[in-house]
Structure formats: C-alpha cells, structure tokens
N, CA, C and O atoms as a GROMACS GRO file, in nm:
protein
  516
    1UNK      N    1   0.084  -0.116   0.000
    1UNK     CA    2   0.000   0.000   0.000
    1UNK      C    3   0.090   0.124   0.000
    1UNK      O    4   0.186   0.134   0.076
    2UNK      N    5   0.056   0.213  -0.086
    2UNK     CA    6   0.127   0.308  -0.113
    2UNK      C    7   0.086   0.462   0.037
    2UNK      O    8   0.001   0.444   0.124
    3UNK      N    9   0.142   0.548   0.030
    3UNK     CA   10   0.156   0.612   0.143
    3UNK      C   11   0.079   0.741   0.055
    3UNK      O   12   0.105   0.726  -0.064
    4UNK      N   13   0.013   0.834   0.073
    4UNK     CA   14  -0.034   0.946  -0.027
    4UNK      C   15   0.059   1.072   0.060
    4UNK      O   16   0.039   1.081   0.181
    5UNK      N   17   0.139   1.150   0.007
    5UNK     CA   18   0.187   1.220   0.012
    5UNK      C   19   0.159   1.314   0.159
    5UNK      O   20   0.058   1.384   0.144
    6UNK      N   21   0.215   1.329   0.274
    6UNK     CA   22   0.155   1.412   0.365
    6UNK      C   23   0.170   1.519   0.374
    6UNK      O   24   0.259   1.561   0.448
    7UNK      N   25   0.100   1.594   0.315
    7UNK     CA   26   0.044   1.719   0.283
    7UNK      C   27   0.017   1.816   0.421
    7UNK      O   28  -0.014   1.784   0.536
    8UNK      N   29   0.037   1.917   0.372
    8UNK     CA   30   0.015   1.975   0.512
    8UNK      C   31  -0.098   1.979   0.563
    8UNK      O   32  -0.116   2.004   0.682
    9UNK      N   33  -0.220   1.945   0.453
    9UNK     CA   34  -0.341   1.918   0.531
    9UNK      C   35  -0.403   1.766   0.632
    9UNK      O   36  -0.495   1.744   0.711
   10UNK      N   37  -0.269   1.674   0.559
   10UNK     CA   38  -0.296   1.585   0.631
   10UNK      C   39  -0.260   1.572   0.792
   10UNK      O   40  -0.312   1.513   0.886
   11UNK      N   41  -0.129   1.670   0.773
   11UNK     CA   42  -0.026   1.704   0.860
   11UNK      C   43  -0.119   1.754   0.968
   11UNK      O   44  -0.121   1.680   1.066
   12UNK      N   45  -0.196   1.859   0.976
   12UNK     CA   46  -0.294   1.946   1.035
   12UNK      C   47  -0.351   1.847   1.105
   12UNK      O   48  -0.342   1.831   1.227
   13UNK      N   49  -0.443   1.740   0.981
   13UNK     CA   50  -0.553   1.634   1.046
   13UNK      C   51  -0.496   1.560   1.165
   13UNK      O   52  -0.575   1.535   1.256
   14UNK      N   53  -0.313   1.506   1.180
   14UNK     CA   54  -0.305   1.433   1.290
   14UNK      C   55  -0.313   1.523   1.373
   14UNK      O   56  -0.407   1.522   1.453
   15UNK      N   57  -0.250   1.587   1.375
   15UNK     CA   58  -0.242   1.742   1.483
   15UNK      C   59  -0.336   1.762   1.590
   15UNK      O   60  -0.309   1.789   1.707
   16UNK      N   61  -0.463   1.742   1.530
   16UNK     CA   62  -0.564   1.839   1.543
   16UNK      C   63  -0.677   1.736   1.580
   16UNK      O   64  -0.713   1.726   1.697
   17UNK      N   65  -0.726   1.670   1.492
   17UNK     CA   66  -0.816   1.566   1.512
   17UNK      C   67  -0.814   1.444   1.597
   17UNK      O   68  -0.720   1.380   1.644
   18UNK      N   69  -0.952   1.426   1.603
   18UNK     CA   70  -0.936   1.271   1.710
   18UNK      C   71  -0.994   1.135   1.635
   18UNK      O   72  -0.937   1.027   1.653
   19UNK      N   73  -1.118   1.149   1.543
   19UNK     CA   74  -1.219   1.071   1.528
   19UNK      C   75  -1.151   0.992   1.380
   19UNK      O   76  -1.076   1.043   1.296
   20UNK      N   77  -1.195   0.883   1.385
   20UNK     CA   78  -1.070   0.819   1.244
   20UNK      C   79  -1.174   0.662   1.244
   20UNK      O   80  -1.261   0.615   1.317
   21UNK      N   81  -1.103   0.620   1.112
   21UNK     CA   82  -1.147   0.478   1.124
   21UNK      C   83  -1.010   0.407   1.116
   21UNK      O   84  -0.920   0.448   1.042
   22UNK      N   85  -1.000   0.320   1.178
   22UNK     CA   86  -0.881   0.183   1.116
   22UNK      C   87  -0.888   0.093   1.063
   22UNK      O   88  -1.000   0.043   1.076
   23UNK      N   89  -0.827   0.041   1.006
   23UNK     CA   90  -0.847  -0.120   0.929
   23UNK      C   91  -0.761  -0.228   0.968
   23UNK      O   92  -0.645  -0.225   0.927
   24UNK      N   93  -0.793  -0.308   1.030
   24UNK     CA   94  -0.735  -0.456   1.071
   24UNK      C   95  -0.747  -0.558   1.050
   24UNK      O   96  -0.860  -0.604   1.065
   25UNK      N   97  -0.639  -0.645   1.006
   25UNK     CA   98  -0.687  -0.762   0.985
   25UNK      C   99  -0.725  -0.876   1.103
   25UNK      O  100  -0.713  -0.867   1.226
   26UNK      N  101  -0.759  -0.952   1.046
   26UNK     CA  102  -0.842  -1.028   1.170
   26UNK      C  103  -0.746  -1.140   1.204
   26UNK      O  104  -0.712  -1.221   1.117
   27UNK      N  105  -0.696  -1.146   1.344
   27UNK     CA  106  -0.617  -1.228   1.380
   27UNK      C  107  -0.647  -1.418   1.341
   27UNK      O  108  -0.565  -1.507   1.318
   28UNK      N  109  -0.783  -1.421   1.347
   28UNK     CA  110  -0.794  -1.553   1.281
   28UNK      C  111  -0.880  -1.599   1.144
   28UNK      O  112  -0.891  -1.707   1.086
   29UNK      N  113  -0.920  -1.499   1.126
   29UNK     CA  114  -1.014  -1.504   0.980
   29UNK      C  115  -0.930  -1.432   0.884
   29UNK      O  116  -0.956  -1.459   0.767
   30UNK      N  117  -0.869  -1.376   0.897
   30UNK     CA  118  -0.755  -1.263   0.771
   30UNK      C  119  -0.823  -1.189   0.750
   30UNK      O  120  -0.758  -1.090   0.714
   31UNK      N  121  -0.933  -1.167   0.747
   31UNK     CA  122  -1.020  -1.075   0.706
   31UNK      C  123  -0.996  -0.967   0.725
   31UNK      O  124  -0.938  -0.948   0.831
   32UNK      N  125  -1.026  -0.841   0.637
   32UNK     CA  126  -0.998  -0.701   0.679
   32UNK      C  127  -1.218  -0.677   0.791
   32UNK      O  128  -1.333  -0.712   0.768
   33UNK      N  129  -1.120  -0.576   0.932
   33UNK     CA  130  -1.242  -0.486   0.991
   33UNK      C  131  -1.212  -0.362   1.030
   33UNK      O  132  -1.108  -0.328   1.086
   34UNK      N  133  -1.321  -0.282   0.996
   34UNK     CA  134  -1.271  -0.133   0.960
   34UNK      C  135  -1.373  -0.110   1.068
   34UNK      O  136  -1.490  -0.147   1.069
   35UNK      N  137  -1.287  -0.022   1.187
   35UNK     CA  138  -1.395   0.043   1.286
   35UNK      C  139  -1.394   0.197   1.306
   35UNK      O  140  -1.339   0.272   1.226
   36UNK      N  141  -1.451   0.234   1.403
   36UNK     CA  142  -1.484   0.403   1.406
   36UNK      C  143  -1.343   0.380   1.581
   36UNK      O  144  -1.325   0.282   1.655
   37UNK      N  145  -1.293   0.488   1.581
   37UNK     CA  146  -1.207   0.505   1.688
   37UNK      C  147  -1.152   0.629   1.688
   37UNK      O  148  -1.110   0.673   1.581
   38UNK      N  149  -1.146   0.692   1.784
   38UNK     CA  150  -1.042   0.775   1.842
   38UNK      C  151  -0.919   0.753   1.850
   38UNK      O  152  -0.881   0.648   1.901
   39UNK      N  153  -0.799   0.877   1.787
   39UNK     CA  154  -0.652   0.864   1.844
   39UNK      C  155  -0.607   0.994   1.891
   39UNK      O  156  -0.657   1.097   1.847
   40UNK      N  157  -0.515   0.992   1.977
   40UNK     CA  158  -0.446   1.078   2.073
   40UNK      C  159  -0.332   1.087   1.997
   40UNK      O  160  -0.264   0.989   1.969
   41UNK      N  161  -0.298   1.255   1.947
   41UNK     CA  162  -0.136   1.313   1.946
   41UNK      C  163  -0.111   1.349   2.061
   41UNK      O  164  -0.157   1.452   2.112
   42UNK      N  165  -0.023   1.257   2.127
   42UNK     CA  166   0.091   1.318   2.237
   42UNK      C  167   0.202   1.340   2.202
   42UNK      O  168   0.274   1.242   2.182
   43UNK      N  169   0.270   1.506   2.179
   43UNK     CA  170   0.340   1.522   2.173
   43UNK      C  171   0.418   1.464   2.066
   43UNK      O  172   0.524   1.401   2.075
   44UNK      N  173   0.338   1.499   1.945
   44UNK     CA  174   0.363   1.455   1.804
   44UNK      C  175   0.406   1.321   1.820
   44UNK      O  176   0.518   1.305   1.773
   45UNK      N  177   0.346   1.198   1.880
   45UNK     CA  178   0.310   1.046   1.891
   45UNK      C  179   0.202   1.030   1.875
   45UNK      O  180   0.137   1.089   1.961
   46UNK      N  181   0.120   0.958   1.777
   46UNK     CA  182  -0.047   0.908   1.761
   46UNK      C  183  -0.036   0.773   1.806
   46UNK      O  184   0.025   0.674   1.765
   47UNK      N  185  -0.126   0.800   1.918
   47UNK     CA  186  -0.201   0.636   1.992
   47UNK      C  187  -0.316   0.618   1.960
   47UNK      O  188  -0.404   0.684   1.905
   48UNK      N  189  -0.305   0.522   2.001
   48UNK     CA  190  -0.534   0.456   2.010
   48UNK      C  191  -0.528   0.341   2.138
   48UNK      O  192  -0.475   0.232   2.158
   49UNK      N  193  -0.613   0.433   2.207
   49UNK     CA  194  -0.623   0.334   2.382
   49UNK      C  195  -0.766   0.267   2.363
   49UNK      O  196  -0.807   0.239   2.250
   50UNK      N  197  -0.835   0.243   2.470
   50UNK     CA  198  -0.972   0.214   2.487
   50UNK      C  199  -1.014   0.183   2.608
   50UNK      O  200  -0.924   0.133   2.675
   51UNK      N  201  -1.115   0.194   2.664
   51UNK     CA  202  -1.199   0.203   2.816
   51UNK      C  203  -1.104   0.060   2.900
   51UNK      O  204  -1.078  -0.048   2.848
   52UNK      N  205  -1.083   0.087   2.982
   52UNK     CA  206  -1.029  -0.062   3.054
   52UNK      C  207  -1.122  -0.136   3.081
   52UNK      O  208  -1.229  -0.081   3.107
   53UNK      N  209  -1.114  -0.291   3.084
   53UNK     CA  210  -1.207  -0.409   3.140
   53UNK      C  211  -1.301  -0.488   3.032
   53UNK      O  212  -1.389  -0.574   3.037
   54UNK      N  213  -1.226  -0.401   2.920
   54UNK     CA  214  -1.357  -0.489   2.813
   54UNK      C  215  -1.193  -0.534   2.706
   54UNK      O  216  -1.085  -0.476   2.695
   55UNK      N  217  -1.238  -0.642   2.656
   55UNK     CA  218  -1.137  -0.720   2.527
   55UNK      C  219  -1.154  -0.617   2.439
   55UNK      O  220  -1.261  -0.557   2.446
   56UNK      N  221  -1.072  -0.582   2.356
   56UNK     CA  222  -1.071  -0.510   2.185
   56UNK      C  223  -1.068  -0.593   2.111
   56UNK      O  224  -0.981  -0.672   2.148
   57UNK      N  225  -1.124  -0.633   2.001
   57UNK     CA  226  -1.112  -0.734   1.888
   57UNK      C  227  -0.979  -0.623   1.829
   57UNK      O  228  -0.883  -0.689   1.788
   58UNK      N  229  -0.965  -0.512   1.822
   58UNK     CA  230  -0.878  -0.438   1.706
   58UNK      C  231  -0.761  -0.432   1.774
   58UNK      O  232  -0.669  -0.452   1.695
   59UNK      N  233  -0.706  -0.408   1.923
   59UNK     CA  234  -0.673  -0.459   1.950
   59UNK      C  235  -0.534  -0.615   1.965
   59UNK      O  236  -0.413  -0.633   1.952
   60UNK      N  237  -0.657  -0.691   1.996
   60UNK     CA  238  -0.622  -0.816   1.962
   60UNK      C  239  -0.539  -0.852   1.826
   60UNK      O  240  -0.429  -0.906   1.837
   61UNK      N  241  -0.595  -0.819   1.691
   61UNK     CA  242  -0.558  -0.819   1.580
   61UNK      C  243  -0.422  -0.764   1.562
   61UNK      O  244  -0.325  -0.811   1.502
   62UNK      N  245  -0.439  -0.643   1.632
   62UNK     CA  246  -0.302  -0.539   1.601
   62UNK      C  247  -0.185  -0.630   1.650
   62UNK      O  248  -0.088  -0.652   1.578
   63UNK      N  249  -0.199  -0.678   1.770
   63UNK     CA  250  -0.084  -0.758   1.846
   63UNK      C  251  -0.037  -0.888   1.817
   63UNK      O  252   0.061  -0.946   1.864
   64UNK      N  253  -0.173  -0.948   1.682
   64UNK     CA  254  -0.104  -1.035   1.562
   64UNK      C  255  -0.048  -0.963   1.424
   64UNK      O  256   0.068  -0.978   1.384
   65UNK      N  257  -0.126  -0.900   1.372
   65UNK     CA  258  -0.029  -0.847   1.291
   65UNK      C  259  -0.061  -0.691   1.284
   65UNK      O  260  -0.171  -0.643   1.259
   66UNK      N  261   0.063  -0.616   1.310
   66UNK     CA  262   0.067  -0.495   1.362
   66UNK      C  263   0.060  -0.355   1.251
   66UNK      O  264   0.092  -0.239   1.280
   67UNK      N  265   0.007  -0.406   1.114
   67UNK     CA  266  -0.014  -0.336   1.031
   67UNK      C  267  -0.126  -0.282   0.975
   67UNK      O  268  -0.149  -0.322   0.861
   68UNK      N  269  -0.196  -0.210   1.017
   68UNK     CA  270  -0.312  -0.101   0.982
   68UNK      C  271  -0.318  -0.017   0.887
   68UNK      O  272  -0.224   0.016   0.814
   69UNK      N  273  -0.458   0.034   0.881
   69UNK     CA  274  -0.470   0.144   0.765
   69UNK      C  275  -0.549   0.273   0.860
   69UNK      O  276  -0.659   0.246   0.908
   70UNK      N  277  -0.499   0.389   0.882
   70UNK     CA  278  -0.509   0.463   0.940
   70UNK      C  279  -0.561   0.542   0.852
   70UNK      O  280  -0.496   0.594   0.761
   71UNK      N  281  -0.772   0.569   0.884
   71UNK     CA  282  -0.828   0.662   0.758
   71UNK      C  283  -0.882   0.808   0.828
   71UNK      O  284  -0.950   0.828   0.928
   72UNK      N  285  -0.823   0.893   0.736
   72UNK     CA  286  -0.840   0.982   0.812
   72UNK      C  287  -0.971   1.084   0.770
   72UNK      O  288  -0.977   1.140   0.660
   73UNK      N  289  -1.065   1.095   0.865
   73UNK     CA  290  -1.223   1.141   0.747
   73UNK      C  291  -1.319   1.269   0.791
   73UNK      O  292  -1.439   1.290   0.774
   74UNK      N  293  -1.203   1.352   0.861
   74UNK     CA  294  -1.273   1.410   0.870
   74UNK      C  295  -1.261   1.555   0.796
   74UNK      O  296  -1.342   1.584   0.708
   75UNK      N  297  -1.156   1.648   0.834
   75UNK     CA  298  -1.144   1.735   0.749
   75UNK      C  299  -1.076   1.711   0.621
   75UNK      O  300  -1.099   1.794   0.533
   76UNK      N  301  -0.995   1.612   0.592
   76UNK     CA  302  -0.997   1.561   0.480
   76UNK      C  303  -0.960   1.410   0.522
   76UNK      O  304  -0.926   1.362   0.630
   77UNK      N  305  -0.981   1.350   0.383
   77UNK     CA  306  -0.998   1.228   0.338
   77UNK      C  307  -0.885   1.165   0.315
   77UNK      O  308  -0.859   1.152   0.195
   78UNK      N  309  -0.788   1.110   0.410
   78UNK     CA  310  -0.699   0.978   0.351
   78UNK      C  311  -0.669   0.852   0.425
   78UNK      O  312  -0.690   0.824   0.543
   79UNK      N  313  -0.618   0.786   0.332
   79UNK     CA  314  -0.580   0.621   0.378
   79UNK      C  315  -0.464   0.623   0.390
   79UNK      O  316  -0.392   0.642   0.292
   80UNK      N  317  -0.394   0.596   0.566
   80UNK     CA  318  -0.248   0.624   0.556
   80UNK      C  319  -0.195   0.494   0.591
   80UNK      O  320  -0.265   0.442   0.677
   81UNK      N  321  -0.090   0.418   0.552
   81UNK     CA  322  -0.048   0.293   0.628
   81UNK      C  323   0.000   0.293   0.728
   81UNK      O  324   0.075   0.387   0.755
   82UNK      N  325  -0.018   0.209   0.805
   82UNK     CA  326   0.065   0.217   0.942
   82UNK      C  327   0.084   0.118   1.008
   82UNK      O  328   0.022   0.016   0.979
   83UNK      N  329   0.189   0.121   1.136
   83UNK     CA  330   0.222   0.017   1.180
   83UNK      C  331   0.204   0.036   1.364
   83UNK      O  332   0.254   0.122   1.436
   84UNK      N  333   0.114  -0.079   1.399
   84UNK     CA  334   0.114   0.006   1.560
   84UNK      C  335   0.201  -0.085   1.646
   84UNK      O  336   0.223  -0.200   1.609
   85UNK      N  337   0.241  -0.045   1.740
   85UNK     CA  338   0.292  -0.093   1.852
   85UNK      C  339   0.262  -0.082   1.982
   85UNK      O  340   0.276   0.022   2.047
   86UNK      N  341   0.208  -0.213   2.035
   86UNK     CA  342   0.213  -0.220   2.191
   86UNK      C  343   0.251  -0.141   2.266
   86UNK      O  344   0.373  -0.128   2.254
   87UNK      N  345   0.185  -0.040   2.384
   87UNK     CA  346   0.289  -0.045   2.452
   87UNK      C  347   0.210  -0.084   2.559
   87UNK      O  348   0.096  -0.051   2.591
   88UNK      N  349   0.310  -0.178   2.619
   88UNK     CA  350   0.328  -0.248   2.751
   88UNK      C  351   0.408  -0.212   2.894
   88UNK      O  352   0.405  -0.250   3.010
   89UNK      N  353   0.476  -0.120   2.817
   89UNK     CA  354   0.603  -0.076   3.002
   89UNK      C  355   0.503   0.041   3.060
   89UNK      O  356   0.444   0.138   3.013
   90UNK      N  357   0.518  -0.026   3.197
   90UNK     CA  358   0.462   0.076   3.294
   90UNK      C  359   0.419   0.178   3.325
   90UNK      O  360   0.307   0.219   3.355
   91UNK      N  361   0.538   0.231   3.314
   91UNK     CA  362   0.602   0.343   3.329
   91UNK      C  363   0.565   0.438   3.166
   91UNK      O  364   0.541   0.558   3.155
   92UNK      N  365   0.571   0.354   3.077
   92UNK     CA  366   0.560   0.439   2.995
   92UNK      C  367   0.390   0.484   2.932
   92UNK      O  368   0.350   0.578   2.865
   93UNK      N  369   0.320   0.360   2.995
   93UNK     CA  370   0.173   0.337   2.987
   93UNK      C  371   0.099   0.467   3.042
   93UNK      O  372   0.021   0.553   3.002
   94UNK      N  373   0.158   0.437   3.141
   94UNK     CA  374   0.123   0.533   3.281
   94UNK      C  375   0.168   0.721   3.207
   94UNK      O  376   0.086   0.813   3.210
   95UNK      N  377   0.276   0.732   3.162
   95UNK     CA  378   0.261   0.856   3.117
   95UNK      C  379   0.197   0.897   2.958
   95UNK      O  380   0.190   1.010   2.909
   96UNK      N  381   0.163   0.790   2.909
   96UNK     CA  382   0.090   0.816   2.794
   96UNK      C  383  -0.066   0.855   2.830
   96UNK      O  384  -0.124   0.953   2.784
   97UNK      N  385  -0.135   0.743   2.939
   97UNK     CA  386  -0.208   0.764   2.957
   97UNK      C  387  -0.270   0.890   3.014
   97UNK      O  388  -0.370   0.946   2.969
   98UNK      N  389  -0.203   0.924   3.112
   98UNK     CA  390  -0.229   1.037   3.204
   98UNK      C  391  -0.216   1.176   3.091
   98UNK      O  392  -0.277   1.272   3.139
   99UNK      N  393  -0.159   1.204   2.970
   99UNK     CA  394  -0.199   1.323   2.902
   99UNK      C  395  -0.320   1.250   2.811
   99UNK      O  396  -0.404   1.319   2.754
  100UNK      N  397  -0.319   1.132   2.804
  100UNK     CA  398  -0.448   1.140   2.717
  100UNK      C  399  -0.572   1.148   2.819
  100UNK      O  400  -0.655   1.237   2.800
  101UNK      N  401  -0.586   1.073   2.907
  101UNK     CA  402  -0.708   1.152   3.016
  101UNK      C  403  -0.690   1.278   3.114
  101UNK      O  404  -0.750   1.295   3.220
  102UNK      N  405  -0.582   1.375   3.048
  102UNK     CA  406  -0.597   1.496   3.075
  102UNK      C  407  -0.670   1.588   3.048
  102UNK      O  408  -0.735   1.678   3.101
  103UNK      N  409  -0.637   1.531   2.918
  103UNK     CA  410  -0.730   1.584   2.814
  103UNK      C  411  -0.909   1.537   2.814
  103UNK      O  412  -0.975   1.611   2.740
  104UNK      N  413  -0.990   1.424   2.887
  104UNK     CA  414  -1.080   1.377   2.897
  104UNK      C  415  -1.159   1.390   3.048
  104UNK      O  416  -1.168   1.284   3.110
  105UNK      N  417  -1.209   1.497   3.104
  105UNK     CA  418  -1.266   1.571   3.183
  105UNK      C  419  -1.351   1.442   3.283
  105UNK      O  420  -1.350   1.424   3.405
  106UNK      N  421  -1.395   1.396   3.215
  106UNK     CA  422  -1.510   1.237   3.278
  106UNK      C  423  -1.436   1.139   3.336
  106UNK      O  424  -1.471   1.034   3.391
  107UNK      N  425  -1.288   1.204   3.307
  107UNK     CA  426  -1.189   1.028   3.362
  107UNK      C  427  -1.083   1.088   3.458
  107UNK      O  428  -0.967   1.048   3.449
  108UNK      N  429  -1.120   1.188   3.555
  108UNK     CA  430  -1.021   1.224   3.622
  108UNK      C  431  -1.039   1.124   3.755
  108UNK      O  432  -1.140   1.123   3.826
  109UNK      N  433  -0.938   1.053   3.770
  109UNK     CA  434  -0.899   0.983   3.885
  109UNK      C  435  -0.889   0.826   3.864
  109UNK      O  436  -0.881   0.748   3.959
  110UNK      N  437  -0.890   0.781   3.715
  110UNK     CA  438  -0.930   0.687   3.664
  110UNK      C  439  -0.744   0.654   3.591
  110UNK      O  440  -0.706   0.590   3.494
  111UNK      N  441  -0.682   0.720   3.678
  111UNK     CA  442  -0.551   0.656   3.563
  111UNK      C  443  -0.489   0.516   3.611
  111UNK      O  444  -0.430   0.448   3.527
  112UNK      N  445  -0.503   0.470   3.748
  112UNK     CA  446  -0.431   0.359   3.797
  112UNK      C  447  -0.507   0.234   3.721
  112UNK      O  448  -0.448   0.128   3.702
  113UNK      N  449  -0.654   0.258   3.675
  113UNK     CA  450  -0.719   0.143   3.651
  113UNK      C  451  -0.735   0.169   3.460
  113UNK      O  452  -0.812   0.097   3.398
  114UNK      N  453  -0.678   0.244   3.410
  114UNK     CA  454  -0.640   0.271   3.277
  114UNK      C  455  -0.518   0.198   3.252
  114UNK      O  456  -0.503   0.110   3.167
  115UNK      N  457  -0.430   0.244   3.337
  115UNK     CA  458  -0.250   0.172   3.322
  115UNK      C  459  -0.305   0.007   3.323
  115UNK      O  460  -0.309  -0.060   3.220
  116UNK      N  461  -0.343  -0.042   3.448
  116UNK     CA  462  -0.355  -0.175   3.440
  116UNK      C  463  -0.445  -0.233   3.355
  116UNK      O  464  -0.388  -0.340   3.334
  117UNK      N  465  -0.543  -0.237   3.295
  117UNK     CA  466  -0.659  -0.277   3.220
  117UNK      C  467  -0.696  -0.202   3.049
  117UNK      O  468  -0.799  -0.235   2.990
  118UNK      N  469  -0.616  -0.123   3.000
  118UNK     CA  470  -0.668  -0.055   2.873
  118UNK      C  471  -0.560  -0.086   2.795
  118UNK      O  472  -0.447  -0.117   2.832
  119UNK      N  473  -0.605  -0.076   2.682
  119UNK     CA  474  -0.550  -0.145   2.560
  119UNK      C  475  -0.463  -0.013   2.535
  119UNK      O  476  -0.503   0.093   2.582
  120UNK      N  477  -0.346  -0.020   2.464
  120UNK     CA  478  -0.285   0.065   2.422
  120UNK      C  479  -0.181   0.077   2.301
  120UNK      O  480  -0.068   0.046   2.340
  121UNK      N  481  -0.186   0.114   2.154
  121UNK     CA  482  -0.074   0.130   2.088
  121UNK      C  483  -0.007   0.222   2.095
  121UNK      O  484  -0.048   0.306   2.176
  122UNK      N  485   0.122   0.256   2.021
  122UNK     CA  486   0.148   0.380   1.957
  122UNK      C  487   0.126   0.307   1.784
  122UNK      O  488   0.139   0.189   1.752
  123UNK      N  489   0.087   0.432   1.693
  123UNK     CA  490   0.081   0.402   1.608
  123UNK      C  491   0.136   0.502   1.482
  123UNK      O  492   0.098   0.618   1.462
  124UNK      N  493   0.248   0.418   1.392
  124UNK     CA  494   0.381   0.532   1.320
  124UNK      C  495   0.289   0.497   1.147
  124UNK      O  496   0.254   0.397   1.084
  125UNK      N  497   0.283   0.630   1.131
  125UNK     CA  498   0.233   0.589   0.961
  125UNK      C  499   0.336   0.590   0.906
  125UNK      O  500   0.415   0.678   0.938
  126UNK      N  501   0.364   0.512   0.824
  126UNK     CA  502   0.488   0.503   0.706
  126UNK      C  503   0.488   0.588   0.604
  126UNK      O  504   0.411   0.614   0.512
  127UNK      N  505   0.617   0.635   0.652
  127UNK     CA  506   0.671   0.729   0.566
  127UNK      C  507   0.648   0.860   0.617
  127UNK      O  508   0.631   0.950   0.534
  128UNK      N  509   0.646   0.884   0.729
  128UNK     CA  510   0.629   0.990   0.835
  128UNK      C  511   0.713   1.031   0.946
  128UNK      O  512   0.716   0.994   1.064
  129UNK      N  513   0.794   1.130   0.870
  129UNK     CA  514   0.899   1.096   0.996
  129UNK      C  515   0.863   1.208   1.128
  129UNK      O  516   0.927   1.202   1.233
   0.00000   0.00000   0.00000
C-alpha cells in the first residue's frame, strides 16, 4: 500500500483531530475490519487506547499483525499505512495515559485502573517521519 503524500493538510488532520477509522486484519479469519475510533497526538506520537475491562477485537488483531490502515475522514480524506505498537512498560503506559485523560474531563482519577486494564498502541504511519 502506497503512502499518499503528507500534505500539510494531512499534517494538520493528525495534529488536530481525534475521530478516524482503522483497518485490521483479523487475527484468525484474515479478514480485513474497519472500525470508528479515536486517536491521541501526544506530543507529536499518535495512539489509540480504549476504556479498561472490556477485550478489543482491534486490538487483539493489532498484536497479531501490527499493520493497519489509518483513515483519516474528517477534514480531509486519507488512507495512511501504518504500523502500531504495543505499549506495555509501565512506566511508559502510565505517562501516555495520564496526558491522554488529561485531556478527557469524565476520567479524572481513573488513571491507575487505565494503566492496568486498557488497551494501548502507539501508532507510526509510514513514511512519516
């Protein structure tokens, strides 16, 4: 999959925006599933977490094969490739999390049970440095 040029409007869209779809393949069917999700720029890093205590099918998928399509739909329109990564260290969970529910007014006091229980990538589009 080819990468479409990142434009400064696309540039803007990570920046700025939250609401996106992804595309994953399915850890046991191969199948491509394209869902609606939120991602977090921290500090020019794009993640995608999710509520603690419930399984992610997308998720799941990512941590078999870690290559996505990152669509971006709202002020403009693209399909970016990408590759996500786990993160799992503590320490580093713990400070990703805490600016992304800084930013989320409804989840103040909720970071110890975010670190232990919520799904978390970082996720690098190719060809983006």
């Amino acid at each position: 999959m080819m990468n479409p040029t990142l434009t400064p409007q696309i540039q803007q869209a990570l920046a700025s925006e939250r609401l996106i779809d992804i595309t994953t393949t399915g850890r046991v069917t191969g199948q491509q599933h394209r869902i609606e999700i939120f991602f977090h720029n921290i500090d020019g890093r794009l993640y995608i977490t999710g509520k603690p205590g419930k399984r992610r099918q997308w998720y799941e998928n990512l941590r078999v094969n870690p290559s996505l399509t990152f669509h971006l739909k709202q002020s403009v329109t693209a399909d970016l490739p990408a590759q996500a990564t786990p993160i799992l260290d503590e320490a580093e969970r713990r400070r990703v999390l805490a600016a992304i529910l800084a930013g989320m007014p409804d989840h103040d006091g909720e970071l110890e049970a975010w670190v232990a229980g919520s799904p978390l990538v970082q996720v690098d589009i190719i060809g983006m440095q």
